[in-house]
VOGU-3710 file (C-alpha; in Angstrom, 3 decimals, decimal comma):
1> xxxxxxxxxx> 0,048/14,864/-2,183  -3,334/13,868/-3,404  -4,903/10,765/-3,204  -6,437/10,081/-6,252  -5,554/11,639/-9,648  -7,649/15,021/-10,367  -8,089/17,642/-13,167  -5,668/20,251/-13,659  -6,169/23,330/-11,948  -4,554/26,653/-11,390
11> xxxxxxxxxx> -1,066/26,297/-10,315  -0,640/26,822/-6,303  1,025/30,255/-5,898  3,948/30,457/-4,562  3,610/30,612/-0,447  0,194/28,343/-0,600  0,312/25,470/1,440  0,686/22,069/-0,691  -1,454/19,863/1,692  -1,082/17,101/3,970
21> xxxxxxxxxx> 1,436/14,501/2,102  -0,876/11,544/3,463  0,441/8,442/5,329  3,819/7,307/5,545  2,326/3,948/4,394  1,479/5,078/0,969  5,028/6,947/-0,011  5,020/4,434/-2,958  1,376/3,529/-3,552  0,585/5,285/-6,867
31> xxxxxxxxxx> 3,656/3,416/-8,074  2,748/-0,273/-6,648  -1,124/0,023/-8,038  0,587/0,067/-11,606  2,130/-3,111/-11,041  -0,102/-6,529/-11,496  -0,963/-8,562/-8,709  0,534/-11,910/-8,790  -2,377/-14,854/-10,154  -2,724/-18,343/-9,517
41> xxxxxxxxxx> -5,167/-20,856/-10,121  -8,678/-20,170/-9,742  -10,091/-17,704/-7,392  -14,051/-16,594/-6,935  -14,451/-13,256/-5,140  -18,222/-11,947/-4,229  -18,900/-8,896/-2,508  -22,351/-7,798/-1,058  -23,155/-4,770/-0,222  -25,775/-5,128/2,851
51> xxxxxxxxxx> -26,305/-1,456/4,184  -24,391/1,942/3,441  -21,571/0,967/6,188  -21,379/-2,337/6,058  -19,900/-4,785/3,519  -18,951/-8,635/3,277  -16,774/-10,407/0,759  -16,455/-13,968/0,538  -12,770/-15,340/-1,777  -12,838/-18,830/-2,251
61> xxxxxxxxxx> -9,273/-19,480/-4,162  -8,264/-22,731/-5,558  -4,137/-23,343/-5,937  -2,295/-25,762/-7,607  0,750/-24,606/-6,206  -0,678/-24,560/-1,955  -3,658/-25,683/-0,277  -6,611/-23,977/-1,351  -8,234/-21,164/0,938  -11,413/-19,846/2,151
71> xxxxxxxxxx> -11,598/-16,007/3,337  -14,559/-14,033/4,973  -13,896/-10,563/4,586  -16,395/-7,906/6,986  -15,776/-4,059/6,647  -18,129/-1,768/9,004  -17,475/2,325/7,958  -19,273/5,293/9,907  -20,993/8,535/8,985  -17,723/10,942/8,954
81> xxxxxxxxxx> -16,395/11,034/5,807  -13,711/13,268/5,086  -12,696/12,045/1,206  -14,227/9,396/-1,059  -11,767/6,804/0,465  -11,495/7,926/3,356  -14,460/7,759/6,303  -14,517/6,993/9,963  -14,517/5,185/11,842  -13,303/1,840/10,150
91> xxxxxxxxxx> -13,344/-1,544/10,967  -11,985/-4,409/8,701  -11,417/-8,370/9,625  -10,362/-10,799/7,378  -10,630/-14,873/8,737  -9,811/-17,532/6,718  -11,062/-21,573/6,700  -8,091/-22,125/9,328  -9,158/-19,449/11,855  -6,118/-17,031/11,339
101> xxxxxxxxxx> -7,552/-13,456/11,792  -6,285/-10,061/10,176  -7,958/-7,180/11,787  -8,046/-3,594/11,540  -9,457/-0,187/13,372  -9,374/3,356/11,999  -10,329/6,342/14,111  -10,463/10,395/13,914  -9,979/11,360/17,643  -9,504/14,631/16,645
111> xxxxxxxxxx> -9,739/16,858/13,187  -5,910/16,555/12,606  -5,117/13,317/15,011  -5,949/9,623/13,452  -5,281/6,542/15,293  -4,704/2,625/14,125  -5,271/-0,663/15,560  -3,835/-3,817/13,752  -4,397/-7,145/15,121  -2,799/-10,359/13,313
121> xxxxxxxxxx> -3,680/-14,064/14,581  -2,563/-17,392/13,746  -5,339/-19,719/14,490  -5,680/-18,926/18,088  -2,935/-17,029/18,753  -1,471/-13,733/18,937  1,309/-13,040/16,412  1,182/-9,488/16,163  -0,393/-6,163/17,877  0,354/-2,598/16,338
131> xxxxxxxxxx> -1,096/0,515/17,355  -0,326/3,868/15,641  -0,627/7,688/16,395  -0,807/10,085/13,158  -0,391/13,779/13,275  -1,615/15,183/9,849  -0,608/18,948/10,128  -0,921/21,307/6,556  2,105/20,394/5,587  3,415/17,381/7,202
141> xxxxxxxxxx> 2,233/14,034/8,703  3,591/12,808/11,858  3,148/9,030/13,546  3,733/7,374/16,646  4,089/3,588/16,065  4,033/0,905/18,931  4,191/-2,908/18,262  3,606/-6,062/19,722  3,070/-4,084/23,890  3,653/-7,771/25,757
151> xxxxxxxxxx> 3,653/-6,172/28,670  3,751/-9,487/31,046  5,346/-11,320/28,631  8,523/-11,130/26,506  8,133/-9,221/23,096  9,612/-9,829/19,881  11,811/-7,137/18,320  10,557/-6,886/14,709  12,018/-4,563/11,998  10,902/-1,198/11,339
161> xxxxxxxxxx> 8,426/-0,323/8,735  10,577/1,007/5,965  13,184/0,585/3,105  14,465/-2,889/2,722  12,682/-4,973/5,210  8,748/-4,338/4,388  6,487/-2,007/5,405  5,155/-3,260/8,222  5,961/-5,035/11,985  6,667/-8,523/11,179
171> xxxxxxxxxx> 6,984/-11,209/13,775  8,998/-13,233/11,746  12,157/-11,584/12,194  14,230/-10,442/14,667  15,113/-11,908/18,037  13,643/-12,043/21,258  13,521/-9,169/23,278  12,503/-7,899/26,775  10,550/-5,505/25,431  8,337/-3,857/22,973
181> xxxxxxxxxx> 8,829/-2,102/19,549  8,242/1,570/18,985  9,022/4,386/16,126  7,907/7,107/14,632  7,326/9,236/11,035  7,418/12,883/10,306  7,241/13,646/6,582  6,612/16,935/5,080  6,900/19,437/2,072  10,431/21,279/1,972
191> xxxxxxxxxx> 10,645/23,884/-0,636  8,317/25,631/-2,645  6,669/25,922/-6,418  9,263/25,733/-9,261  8,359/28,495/-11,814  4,782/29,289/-12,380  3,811/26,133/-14,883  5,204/23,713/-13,207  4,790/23,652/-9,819  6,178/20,607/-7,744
201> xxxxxxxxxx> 6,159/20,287/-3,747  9,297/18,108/-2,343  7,810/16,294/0,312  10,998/15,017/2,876  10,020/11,808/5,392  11,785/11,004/8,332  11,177/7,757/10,192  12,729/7,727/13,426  12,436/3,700/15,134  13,352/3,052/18,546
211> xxxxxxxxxx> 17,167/1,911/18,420  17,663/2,417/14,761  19,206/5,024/12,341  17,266/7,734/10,940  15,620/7,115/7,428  14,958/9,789/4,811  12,889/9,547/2,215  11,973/12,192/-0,514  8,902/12,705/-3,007  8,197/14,746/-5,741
221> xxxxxxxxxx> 5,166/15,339/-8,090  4,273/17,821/-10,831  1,696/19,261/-8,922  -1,166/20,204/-9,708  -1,986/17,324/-12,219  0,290/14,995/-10,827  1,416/13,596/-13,880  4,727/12,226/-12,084  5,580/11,305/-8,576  9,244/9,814/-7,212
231> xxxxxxxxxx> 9,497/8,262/-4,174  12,885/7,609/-2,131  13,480/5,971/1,127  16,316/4,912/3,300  16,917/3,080/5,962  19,525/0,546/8,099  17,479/-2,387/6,138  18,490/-0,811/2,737  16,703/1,886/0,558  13,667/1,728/-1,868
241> xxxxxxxxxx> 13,375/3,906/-4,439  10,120/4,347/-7,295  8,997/6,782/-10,260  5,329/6,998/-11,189  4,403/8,812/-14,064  1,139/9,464/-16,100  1,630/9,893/-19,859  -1,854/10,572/-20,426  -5,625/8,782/-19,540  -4,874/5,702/-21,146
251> xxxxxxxxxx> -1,491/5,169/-20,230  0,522/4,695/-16,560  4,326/4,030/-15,625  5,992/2,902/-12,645  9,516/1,986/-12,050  10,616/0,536/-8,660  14,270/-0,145/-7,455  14,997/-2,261/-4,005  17,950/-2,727/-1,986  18,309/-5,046/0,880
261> xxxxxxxxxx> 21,469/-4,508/2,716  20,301/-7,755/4,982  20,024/-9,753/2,206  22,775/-8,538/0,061  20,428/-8,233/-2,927  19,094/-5,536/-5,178  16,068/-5,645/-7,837  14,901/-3,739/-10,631  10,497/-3,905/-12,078  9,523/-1,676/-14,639
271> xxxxxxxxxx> 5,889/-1,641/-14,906  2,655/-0,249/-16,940  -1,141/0,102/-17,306  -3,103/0,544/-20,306  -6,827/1,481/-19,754  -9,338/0,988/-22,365  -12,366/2,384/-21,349  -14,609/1,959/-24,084  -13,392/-1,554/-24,448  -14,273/-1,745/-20,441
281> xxxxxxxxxx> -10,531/-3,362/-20,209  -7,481/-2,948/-18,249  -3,969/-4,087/-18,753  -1,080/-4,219/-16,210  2,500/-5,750/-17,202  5,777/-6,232/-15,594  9,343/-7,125/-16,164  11,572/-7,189/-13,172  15,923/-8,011/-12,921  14,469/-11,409/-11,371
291> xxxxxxxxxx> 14,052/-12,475/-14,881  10,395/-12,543/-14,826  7,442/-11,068/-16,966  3,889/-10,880/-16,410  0,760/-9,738/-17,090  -2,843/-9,630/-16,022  -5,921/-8,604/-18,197  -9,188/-7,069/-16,558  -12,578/-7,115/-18,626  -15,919/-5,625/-16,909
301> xxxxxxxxxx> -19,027/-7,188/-18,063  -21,768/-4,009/-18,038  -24,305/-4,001/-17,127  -23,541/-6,904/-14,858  -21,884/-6,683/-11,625  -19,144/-8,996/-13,091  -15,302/-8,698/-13,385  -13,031/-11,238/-15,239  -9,470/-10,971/-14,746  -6,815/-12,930/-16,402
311> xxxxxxxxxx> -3,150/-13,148/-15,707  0,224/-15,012/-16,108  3,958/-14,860/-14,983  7,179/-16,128/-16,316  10,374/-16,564/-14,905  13,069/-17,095/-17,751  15,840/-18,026/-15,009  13,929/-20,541/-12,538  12,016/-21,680/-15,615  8,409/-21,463/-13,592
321> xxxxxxxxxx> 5,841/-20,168/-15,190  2,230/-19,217/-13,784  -0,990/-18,431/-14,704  -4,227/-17,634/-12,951  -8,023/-16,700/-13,510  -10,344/-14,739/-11,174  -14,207/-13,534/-11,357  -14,846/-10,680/-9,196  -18,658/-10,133/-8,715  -20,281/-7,010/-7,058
//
């Protein structure tokens, strides 16, 4: 499963290998990048580009609703690059005005073996340490996951990364425990092309947590133009489920469904994106089972460096509505 959308080519013959379905992270990314980002208040972003691997951005955001924020944003990339997005090795850190830290390292040990550091802080302590293992074979991905190693002291037990509970180790939730939290992912294509015209690959993930059930998740896309993708996964936290599909340049669908089993709640977003190239504008939009509809409107100002993006959000049942305004420069 590609990365980014590409032109349509000759349809892989039957016995071809279908690629590397990427990380288990980004089973429902294509979907979620439809979707607008939620706006409030005022927010300045300004990026600098200072050398060809390294990069600043500095996001001062101004809230009506919270305090308002300062963040410092520093991402360092190397020479390897194996994909436009994709180069190694990485290194991204986010601090904001209180002294909280995000932090990230990405590094290609090997051709096929990729490993990830992820430090969180909250002023000056440690909330949360994760360190992953990825296996990216032709057809399959595998990952080794291992969070919060407190090896002198007691460890939290977080949730999985998966269906229902968030992608990601939070420390949050969960209880104390005695020790620390590990998993793993193996996803992969299972079957072959359908017919000679239409040619999809079902990927089938398996995540596999330390003292949890098994979750399965399945994808499919109309390769080679990748004009649709659906994404399921499930899992003791509940299941999520999405459909991307692209009806043509201008126009982009995504449908998302979410079941918690914790919370004893299920919800429903249908969302789209219009492009308008020559107009230099793009729209995303939103109505979820929550009640609530939204929008956010993106205008680039060539030839400057300059992005304006506008956006608001209803919700009909809490009667709370939203609305925010952002300039993006660089």
């Amino acid at each position: 499963m590609g990365n980014a959308l590409g032109p349509a080519g000759p349809a892989p013959r039957r016995g071809e290998p279908l690629g590397s379905p990427g990380s288990f992270d980004e089973l429902h990314r294509q979907c979620k990048e439809v979707f607008p980002q939620q706006m409030e208040g005022v927010k300045l972003i300004v990026t600098k580009t200072l050398s060809s691997h390294f990069q600043v951005t500095h996001t001062v955001h101004m809230s009506t609703l919270g305090p308002s924020s300062y963040h410092f944003n520093a991402t360092f990339v190397g020479d390897r690059q194996l994909s436009p997005t994709e180069a190694f090795p990485t290194l991204v850190g986010d601090m904001d005005n209180s002294g909280s830290l995000n932090a990230q390292v990405l590094q290609l040990v090997a051709e096929r073996i990729r490993t990830k550091a992820v430090f969180q802080t909250h002023q000056a302590k440690f909330v949360t340490w994760q360190f992953d293992g990825e296996y990216r074979g032709d057809d399959c991905t595998a990952t080794l996951t291992l969070g919060n190693p407190d090896i002198l002291g007691e460890s939290e037990r977080h949730p999985p990364p998966g269906a229902g509970g968030g992608d990601g180790l939070s420390p949050a939730a969960g209880g104390g425990r005695s020790h620390p939290d590990a998993g793993g992912q193996v996803h992969g294509y299972v079957g072959g092309p359908w017919g000679q015209g239409h040619s999809p690959g079902v990927p089938a993930d398996v995540q596999t947590p330390g003292g949890t059930p098994t979750a399965l998740a399945l994808r499919s896309a109309s390769l080679p133009a990748l004009k649709w993708v659906a994404t399921l996964n499930v899992g003791y936290g509940g299941a999520h489920a999405s459909y991307y599909h692209r009806a043509n340049e201008q126009v982009q669908v995504g449908v998302e469904l979410e079941a918690n089993t914790r919370l004893q709640d299920t919800t429903f977003a249908f969302g789209y994106q219009l492009n308008l190239p020559r107009a230099n504008m793009v729209f995303r939009g939103l109505v979820d089972s929550n009640w609530s509809v939204g929008g956010v409107l993106e205008k680039k100002l060539p030839p400057l460096p300059v992005t304006l993006a506008l956006g608001a959000f209803l919700n009909h049942w809490k009667n709370r509505f939203h609305c925010g305004f952002s300039v993006i420069v660089g």
